[in-house]
N, C-alpha and C positions, 0 to 999 in steps of 0.2 A: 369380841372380848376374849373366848377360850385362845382364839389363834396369836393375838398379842400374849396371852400367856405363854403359848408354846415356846414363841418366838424371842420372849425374855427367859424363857429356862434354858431352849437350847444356845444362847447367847452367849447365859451365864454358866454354863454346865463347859460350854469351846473355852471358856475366858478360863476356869477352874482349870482346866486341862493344860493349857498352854503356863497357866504360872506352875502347876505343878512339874511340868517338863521340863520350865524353863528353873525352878527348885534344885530339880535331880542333875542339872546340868552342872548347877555350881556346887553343888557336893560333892559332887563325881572329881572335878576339876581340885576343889579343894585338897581331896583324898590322894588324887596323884600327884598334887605338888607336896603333902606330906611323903608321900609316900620315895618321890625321888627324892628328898630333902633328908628322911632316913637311909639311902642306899649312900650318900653323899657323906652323910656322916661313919656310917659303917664303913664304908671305901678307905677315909680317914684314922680311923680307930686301927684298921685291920695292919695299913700301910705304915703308921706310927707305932706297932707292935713287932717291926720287921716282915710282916708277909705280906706277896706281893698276889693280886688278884690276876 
């Protein structure tokens, strides 16, 4: 009995870890396609202002 406890916490403690990794993955991802998506648009603004990068 305690050992099947063990064995569904560390189960469920791997499974916790793996979605939170796999979480931080898609925000990370999110975060650089905002973040190229603003350099794109800057790039834009800067070149439509006459100066060139």
């Amino acid at each position: 009995m305690f050992s099947e406890r063990v064995t569904l916490f560390t189960y469920s403690w791997h499974l916790f870890d793996v979605v939170s990794k796999q979480t931080t993955a898609i925000v990370e991802a999110e975060t650089i396609e905002r973040l190229i998506e603003y350099n794109h648009q800057l790039a834009k603004t800067v070149q439509r202002d006459g100066f060139q990068l």
